[in-house]
Jmol script that loads the backbone (N, CA, C; Angstrom):
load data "model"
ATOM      1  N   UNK A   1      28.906 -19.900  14.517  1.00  0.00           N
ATOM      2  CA  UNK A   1      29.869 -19.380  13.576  1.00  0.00           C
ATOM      3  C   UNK A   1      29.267 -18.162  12.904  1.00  0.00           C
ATOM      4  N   UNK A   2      30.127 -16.780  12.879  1.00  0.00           N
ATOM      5  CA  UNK A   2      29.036 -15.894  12.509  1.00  0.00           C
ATOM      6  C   UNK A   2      30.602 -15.600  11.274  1.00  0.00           C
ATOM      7  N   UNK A   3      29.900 -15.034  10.450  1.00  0.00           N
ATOM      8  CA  UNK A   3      30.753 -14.418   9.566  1.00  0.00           C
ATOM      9  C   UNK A   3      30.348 -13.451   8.874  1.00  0.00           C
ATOM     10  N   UNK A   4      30.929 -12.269   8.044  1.00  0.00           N
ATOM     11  CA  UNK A   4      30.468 -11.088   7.220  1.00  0.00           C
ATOM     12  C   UNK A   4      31.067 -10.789   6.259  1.00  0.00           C
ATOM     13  N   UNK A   5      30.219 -10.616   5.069  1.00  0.00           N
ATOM     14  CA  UNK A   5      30.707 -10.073   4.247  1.00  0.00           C
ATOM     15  C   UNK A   5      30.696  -8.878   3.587  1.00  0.00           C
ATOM     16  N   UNK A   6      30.319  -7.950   4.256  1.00  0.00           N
ATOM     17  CA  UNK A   6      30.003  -6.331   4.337  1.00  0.00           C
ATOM     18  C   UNK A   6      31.354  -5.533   4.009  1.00  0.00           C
ATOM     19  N   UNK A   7      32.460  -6.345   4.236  1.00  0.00           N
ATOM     20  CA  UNK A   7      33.947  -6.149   4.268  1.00  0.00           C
ATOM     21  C   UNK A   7      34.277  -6.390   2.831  1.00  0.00           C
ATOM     22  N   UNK A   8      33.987  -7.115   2.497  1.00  0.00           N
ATOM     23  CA  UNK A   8      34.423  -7.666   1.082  1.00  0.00           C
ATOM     24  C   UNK A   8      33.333  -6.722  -0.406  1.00  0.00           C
ATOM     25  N   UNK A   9      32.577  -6.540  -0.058  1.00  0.00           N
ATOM     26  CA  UNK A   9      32.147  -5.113  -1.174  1.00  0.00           C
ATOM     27  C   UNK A   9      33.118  -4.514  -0.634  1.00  0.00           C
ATOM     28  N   UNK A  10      33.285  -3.577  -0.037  1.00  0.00           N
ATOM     29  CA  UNK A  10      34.187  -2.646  -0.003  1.00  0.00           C
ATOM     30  C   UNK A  10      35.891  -2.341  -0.841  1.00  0.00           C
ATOM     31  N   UNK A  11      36.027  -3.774  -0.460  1.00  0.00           N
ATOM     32  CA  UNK A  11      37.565  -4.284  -1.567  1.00  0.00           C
ATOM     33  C   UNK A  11      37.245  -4.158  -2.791  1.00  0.00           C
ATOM     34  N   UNK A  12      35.434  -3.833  -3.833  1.00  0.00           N
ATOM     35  CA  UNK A  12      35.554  -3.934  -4.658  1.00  0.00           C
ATOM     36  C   UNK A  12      34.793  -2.289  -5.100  1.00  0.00           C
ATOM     37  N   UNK A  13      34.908  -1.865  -4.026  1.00  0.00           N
ATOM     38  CA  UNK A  13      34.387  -0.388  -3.906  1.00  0.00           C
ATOM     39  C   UNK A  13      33.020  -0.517  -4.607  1.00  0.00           C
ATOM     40  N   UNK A  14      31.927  -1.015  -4.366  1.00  0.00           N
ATOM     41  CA  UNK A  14      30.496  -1.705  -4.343  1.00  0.00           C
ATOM     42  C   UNK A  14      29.876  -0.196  -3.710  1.00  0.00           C
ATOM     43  N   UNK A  15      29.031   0.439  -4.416  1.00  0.00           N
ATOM     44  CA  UNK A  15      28.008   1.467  -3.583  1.00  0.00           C
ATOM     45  C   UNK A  15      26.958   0.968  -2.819  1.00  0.00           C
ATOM     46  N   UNK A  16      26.547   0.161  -3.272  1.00  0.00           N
ATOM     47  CA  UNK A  16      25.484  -0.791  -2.346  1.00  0.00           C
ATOM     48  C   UNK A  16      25.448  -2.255  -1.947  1.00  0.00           C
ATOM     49  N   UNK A  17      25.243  -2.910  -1.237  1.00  0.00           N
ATOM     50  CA  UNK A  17      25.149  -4.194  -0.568  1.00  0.00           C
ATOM     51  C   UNK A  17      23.934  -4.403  -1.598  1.00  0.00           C
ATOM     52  N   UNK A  18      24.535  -5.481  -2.531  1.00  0.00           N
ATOM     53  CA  UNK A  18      23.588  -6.415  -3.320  1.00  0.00           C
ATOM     54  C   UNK A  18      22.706  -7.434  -2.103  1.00  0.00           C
ATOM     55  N   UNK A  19      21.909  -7.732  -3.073  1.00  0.00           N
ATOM     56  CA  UNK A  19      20.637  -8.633  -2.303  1.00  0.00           C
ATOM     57  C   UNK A  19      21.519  -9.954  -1.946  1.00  0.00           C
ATOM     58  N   UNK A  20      22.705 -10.380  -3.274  1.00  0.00           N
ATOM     59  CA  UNK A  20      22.789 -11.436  -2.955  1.00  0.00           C
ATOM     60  C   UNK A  20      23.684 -11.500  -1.541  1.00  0.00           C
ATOM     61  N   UNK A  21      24.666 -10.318  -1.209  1.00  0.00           N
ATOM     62  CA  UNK A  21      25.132 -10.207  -0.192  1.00  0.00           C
ATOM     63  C   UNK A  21      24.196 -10.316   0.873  1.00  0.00           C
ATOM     64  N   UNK A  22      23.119  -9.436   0.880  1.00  0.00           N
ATOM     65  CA  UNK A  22      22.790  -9.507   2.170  1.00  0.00           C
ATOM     66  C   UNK A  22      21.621 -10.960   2.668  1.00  0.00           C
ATOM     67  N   UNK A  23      21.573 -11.595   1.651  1.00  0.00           N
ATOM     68  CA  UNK A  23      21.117 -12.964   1.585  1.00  0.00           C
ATOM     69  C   UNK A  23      22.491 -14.224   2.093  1.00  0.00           C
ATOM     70  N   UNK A  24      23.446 -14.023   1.328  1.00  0.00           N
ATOM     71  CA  UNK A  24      24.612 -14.588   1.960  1.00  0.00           C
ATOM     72  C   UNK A  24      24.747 -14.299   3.447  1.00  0.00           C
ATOM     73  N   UNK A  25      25.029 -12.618   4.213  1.00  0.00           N
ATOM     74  CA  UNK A  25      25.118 -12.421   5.237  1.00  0.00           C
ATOM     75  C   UNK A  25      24.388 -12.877   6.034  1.00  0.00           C
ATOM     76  N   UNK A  26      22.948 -13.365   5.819  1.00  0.00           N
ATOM     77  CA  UNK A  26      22.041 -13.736   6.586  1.00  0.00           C
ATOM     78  C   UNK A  26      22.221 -15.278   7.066  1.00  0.00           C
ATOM     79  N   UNK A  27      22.557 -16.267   5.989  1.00  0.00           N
ATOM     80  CA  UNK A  27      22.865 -17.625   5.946  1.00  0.00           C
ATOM     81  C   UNK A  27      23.942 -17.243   6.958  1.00  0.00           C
ATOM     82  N   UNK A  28      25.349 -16.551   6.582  1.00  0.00           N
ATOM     83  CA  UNK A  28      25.909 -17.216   7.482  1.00  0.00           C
ATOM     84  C   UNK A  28      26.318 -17.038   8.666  1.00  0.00           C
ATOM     85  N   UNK A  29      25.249 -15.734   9.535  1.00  0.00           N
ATOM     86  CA  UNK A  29      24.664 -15.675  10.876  1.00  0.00           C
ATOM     87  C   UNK A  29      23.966 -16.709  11.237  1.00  0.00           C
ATOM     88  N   UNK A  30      23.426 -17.539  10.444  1.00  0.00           N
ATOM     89  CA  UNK A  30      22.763 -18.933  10.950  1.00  0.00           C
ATOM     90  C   UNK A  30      23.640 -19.795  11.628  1.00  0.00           C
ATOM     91  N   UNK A  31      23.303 -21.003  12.252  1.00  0.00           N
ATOM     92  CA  UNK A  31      23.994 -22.341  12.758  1.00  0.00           C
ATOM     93  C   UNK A  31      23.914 -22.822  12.097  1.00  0.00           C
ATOM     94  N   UNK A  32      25.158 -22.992  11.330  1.00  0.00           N
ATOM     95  CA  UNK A  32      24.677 -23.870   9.740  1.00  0.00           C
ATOM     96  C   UNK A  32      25.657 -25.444  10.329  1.00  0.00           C
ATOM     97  N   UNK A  33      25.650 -25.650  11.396  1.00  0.00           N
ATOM     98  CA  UNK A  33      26.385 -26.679  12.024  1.00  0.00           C
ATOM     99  C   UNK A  33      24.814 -27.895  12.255  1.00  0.00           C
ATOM    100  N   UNK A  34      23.465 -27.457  12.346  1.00  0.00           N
ATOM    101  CA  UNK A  34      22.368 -28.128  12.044  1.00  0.00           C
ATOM    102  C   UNK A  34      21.908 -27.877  10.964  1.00  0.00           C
ATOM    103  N   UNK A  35      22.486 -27.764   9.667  1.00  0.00           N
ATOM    104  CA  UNK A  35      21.540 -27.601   8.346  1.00  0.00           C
ATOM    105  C   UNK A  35      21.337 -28.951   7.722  1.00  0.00           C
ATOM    106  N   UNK A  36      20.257 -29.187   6.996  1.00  0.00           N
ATOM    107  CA  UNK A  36      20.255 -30.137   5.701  1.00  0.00           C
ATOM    108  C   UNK A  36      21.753 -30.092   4.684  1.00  0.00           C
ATOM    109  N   UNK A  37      21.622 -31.141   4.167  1.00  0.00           N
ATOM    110  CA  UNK A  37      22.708 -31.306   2.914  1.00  0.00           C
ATOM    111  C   UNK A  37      21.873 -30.446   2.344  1.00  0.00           C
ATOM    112  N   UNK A  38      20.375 -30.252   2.178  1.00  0.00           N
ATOM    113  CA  UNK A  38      19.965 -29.163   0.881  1.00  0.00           C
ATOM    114  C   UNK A  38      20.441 -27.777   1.717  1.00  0.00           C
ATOM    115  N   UNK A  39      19.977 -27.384   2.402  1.00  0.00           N
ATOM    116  CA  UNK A  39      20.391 -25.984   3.155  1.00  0.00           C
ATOM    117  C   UNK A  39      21.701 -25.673   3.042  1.00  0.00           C
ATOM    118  N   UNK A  40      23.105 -26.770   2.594  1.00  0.00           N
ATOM    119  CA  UNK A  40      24.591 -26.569   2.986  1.00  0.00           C
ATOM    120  C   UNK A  40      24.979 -26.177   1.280  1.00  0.00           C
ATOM    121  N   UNK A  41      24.002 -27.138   0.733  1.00  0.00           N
ATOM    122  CA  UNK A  41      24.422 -26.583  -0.990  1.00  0.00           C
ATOM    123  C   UNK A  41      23.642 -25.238  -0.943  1.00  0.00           C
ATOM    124  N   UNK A  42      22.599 -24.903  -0.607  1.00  0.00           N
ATOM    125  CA  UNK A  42      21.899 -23.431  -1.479  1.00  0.00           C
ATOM    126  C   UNK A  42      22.828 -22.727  -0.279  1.00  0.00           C
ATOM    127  N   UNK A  43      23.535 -22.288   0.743  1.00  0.00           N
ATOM    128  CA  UNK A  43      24.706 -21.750   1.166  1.00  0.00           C
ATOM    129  C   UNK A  43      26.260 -21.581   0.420  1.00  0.00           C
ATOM    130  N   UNK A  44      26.292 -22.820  -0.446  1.00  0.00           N
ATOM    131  CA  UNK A  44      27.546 -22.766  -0.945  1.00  0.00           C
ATOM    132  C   UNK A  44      27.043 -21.907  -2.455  1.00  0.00           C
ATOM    133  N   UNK A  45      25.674 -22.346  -2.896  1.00  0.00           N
ATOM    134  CA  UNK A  45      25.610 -21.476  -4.209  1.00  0.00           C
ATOM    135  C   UNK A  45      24.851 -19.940  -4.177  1.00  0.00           C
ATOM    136  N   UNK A  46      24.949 -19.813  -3.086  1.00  0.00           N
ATOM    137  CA  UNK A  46      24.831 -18.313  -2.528  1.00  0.00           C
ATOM    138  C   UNK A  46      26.018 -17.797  -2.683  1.00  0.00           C
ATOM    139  N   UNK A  47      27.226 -18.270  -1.728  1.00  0.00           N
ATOM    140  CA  UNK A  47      28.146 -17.893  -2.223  1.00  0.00           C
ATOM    141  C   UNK A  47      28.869 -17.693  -3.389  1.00  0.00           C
ATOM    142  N   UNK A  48      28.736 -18.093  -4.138  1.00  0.00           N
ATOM    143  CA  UNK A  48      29.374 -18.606  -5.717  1.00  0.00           C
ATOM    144  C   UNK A  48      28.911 -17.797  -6.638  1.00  0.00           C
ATOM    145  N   UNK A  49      27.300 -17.129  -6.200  1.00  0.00           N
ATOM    146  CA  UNK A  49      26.457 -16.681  -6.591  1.00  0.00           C
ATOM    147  C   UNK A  49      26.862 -14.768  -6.031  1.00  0.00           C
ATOM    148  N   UNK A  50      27.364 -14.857  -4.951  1.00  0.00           N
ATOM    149  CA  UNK A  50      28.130 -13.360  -4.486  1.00  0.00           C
ATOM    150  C   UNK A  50      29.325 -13.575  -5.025  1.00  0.00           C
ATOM    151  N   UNK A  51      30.233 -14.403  -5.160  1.00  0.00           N
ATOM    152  CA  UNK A  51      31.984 -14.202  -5.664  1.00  0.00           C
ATOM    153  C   UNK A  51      31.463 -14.441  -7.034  1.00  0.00           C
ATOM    154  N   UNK A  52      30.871 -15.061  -7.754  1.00  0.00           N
ATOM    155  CA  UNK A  52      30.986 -14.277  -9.392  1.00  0.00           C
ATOM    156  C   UNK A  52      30.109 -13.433  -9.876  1.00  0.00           C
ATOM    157  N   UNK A  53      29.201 -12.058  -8.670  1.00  0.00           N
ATOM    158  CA  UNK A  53      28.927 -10.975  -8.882  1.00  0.00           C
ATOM    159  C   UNK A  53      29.943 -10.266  -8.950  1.00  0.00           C
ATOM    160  N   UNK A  54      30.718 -10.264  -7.903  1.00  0.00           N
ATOM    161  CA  UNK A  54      31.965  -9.578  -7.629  1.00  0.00           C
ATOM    162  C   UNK A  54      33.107  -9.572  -8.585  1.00  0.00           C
ATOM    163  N   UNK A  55      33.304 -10.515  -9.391  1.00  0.00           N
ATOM    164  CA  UNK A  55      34.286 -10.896 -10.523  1.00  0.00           C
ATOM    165  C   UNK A  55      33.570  -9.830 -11.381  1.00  0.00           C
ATOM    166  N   UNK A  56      32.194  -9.792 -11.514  1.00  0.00           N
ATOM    167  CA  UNK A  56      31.552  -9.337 -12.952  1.00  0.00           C
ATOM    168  C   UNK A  56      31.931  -8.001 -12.709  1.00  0.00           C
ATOM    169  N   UNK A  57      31.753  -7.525 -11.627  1.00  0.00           N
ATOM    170  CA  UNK A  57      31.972  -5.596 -11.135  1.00  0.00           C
ATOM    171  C   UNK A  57      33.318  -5.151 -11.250  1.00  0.00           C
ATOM    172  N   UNK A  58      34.437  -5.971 -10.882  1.00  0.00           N
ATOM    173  CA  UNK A  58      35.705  -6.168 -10.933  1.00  0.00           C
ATOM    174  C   UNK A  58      36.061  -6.067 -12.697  1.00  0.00           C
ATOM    175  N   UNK A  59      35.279  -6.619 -13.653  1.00  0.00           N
ATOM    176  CA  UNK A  59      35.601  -6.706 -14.741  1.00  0.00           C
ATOM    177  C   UNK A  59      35.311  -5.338 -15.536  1.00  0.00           C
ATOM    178  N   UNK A  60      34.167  -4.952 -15.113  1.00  0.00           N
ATOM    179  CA  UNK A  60      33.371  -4.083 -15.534  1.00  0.00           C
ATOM    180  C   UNK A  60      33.933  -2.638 -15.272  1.00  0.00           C
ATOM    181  N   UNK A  61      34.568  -2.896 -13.966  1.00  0.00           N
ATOM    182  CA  UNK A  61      35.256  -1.483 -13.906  1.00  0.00           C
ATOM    183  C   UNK A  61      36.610  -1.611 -14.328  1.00  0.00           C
ATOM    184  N   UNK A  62      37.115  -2.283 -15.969  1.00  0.00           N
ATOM    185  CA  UNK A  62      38.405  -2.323 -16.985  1.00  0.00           C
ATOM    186  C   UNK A  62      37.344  -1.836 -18.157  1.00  0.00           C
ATOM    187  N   UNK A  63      36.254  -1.649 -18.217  1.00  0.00           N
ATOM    188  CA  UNK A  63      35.698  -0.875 -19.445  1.00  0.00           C
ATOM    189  C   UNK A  63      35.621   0.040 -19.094  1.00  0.00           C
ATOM    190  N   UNK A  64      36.304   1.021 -20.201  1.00  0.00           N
ATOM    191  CA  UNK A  64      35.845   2.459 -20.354  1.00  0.00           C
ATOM    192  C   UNK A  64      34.702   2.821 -20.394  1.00  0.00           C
ATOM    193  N   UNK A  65      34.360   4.468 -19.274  1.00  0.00           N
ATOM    194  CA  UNK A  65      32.852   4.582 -20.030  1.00  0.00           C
ATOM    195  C   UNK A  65      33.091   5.723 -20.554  1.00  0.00           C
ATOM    196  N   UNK A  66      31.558   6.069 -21.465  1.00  0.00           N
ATOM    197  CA  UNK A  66      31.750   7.048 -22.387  1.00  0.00           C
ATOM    198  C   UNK A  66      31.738   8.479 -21.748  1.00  0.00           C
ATOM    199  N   UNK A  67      32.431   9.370 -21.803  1.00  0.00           N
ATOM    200  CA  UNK A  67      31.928  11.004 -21.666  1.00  0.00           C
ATOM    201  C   UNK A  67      31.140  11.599 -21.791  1.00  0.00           C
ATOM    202  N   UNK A  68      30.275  10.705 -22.994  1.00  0.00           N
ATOM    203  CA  UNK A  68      29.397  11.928 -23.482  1.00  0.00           C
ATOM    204  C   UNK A  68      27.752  11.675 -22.853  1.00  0.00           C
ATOM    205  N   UNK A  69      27.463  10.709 -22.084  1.00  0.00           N
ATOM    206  CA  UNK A  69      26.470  10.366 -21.149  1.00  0.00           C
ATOM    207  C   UNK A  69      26.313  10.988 -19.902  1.00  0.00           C
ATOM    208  N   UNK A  70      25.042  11.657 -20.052  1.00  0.00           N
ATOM    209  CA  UNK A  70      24.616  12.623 -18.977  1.00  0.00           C
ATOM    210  C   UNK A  70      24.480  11.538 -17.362  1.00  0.00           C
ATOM    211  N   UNK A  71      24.528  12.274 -16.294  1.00  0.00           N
ATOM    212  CA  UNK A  71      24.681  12.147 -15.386  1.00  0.00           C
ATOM    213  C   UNK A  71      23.567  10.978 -14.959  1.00  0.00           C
ATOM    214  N   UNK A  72      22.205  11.401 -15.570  1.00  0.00           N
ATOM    215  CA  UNK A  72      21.067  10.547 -15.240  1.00  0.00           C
ATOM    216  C   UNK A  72      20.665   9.852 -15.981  1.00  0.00           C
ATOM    217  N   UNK A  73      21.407   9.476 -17.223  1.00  0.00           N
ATOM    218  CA  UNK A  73      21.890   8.452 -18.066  1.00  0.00           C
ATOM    219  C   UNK A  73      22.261   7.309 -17.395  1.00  0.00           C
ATOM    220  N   UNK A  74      23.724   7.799 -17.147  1.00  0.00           N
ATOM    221  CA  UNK A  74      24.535   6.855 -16.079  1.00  0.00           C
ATOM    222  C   UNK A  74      23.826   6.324 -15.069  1.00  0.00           C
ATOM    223  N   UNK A  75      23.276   7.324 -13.930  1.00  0.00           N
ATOM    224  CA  UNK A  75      22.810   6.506 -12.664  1.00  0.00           C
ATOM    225  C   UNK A  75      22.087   5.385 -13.316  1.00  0.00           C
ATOM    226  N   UNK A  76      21.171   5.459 -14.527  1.00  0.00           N
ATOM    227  CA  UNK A  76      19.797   4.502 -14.903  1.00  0.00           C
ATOM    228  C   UNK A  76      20.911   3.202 -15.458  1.00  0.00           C
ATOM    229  N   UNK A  77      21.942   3.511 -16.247  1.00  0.00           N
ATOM    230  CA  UNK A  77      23.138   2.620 -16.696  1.00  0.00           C
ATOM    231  C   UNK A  77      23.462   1.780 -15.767  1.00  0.00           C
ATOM    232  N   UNK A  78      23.771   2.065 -14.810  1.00  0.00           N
ATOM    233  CA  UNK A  78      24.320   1.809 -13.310  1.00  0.00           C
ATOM    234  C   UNK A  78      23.324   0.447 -13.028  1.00  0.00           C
ATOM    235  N   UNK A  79      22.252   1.284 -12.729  1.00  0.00           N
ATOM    236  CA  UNK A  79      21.299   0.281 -12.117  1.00  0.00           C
ATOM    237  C   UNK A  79      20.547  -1.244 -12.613  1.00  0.00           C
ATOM    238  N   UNK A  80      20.820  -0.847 -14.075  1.00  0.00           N
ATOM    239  CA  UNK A  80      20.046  -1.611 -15.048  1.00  0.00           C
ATOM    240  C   UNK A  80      21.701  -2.747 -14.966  1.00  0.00           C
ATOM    241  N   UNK A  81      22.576  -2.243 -14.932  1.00  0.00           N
ATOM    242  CA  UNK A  81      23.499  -3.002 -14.970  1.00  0.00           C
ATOM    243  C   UNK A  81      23.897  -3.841 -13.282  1.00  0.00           C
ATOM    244  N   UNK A  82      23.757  -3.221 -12.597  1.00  0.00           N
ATOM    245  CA  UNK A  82      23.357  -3.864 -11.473  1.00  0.00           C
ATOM    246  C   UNK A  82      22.583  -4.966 -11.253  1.00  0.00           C
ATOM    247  N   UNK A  83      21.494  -4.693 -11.464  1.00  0.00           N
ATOM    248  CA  UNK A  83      20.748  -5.667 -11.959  1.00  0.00           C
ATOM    249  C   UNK A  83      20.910  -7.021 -13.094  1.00  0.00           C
ATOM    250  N   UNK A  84      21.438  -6.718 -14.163  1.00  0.00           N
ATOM    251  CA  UNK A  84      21.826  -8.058 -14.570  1.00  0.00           C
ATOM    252  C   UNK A  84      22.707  -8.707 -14.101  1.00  0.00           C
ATOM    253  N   UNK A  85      24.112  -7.762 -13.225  1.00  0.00           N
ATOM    254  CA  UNK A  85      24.747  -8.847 -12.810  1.00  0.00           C
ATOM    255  C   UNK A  85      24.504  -9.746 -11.880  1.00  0.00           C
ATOM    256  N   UNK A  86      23.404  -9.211 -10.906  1.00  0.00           N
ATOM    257  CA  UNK A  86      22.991  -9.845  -9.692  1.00  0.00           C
ATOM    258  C   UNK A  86      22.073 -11.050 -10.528  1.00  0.00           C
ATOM    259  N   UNK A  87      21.325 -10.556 -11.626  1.00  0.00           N
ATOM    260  CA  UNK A  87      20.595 -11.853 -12.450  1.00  0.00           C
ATOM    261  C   UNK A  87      21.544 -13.139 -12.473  1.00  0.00           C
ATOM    262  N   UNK A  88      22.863 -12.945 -13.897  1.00  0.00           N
ATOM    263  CA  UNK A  88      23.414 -13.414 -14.304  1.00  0.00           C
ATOM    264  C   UNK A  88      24.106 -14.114 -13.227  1.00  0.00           C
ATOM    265  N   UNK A  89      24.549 -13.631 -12.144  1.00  0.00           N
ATOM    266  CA  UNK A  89      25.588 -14.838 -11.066  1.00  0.00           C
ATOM    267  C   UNK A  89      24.212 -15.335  -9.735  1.00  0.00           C
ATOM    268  N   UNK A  90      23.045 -15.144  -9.860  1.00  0.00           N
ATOM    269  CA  UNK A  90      22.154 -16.211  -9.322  1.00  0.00           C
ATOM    270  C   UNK A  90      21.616 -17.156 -10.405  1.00  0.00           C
ATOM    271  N   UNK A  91      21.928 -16.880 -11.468  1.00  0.00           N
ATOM    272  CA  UNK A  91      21.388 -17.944 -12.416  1.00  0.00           C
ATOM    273  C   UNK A  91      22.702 -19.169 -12.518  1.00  0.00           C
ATOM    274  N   UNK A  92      23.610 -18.513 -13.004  1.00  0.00           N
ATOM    275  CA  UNK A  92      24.934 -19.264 -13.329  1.00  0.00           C
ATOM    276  C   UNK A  92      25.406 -20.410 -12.233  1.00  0.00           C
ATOM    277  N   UNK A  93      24.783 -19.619 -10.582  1.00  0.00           N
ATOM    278  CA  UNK A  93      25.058 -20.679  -8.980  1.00  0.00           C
ATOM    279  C   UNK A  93      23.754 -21.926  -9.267  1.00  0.00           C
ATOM    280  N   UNK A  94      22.693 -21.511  -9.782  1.00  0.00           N
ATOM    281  CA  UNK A  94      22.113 -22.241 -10.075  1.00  0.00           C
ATOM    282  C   UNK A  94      21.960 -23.602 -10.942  1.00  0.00           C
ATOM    283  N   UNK A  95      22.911 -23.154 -11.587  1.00  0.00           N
ATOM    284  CA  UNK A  95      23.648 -24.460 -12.960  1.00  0.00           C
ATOM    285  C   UNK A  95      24.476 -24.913 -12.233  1.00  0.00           C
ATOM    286  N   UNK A  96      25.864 -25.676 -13.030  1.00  0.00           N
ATOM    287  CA  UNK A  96      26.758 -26.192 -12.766  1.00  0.00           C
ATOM    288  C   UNK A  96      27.658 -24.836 -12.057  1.00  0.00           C
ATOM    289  N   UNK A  97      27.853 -23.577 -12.883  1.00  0.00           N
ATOM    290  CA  UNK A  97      28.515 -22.329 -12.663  1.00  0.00           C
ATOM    291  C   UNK A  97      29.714 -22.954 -12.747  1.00  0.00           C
ATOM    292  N   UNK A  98      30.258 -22.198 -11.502  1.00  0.00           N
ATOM    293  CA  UNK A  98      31.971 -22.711 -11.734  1.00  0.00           C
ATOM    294  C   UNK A  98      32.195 -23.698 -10.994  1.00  0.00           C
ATOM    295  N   UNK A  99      31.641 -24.160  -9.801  1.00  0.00           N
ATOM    296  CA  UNK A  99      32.244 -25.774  -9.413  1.00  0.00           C
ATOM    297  C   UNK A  99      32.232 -25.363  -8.661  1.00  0.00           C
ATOM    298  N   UNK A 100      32.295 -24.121  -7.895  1.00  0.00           N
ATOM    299  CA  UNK A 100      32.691 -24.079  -6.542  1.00  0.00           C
ATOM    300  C   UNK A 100      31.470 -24.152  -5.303  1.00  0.00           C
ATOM    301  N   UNK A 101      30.395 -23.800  -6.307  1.00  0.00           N
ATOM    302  CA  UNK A 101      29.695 -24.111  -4.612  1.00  0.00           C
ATOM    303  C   UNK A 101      29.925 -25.898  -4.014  1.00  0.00           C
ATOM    304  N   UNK A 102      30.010 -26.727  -5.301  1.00  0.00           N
ATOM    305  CA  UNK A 102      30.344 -27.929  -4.691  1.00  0.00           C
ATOM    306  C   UNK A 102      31.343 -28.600  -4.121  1.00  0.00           C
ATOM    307  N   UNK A 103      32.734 -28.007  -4.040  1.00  0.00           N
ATOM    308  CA  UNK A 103      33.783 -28.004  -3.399  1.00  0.00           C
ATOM    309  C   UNK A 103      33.082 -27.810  -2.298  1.00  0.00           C
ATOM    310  N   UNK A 104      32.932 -26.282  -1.791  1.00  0.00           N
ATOM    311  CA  UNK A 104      32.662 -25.748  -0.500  1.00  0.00           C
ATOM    312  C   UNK A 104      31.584 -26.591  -0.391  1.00  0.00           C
ATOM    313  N   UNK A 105      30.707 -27.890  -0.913  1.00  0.00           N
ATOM    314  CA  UNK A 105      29.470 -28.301  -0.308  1.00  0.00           C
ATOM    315  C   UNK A 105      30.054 -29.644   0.460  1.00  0.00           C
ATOM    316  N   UNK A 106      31.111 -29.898  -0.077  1.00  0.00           N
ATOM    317  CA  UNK A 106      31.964 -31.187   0.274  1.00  0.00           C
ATOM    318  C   UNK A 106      32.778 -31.064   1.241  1.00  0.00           C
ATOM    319  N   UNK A 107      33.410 -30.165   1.360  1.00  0.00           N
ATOM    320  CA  UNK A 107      34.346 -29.582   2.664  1.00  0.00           C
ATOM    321  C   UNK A 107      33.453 -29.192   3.729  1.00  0.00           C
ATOM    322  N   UNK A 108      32.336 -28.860   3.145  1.00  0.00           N
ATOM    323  CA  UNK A 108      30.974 -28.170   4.598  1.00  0.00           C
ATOM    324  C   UNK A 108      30.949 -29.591   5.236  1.00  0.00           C
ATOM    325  N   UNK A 109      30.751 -30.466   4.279  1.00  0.00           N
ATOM    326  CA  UNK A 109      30.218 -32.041   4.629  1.00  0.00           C
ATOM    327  C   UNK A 109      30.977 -32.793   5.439  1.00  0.00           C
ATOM    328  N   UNK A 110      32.244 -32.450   4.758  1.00  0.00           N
ATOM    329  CA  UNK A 110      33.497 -33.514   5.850  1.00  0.00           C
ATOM    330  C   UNK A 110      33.137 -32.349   7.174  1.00  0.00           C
ATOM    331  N   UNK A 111      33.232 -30.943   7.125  1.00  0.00           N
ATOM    332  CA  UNK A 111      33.503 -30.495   8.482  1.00  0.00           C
ATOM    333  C   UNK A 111      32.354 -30.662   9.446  1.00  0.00           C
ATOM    334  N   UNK A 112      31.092 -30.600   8.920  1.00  0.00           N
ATOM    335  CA  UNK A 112      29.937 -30.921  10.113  1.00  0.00           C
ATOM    336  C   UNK A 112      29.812 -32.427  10.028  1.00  0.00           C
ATOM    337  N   UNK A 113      30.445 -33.107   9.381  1.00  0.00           N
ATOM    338  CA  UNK A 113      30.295 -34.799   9.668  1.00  0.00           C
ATOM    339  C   UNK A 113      28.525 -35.029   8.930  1.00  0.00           C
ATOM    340  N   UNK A 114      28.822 -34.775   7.688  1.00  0.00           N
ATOM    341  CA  UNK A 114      27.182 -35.157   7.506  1.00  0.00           C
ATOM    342  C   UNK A 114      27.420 -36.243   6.104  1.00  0.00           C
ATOM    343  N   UNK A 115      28.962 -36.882   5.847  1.00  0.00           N
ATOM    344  CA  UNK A 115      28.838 -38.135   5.217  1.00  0.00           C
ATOM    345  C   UNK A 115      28.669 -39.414   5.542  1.00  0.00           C
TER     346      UNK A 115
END
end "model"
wireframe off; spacefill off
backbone 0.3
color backbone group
């Protein structure tokens, strides 16, 4: 089962492929049809961990920014903010977050038969 998500930055007009993407992309070029129950959850909170980066960038571009910030202001703005969001939604997959990597850990479960 190969799948990509190289497609999906783009819908959110993303300048660069975050780590957590290309950590997601990597999992799910794997055969995740032989993984551990641990290997099927840190897959589902990878994901969870890329879809509420993507919410945060999505949000972020409904704030105004200011005018009066020079060009190399911004890029450093940019990056520093980049960076926390990629913090903030690998920490949050790491908690409870939103529930969803464990849905998708339960549906992984019924579909490879590993209850």
């Amino acid at each position: 089962m190969s799948l990509s998500v190289q497609g999906l930055g783009n819908l959110y007009d993303t300048n660069t492929t975050s780590n957590s993407a290309n950590k997601l992309e990597d999992t799910l070029n794997s055969d995740l049809s032989k993984a551990t129950e641990k290997e099927l959850m840190e897959v589902c909170k990878d994901f969870e961990a890329y879809f509420t980066e993507q919410m945060f960038k999505a949000m972020q571009k409904m704030v105004p920014e200011s005018e009066s910030v020079s060009s190399s202001t911004r890029q450093l703005q940019d990056y520093y903010k980049e960076q926390m969001v990629q913090s903030f939604s690998e920490q949050s997959a790491q908690g409870e977050g939103l529930g969803l990597a464990q849905m998708l850990y339960e549906q992984m479960k019924r579909n490879y038969g590993l209850e």
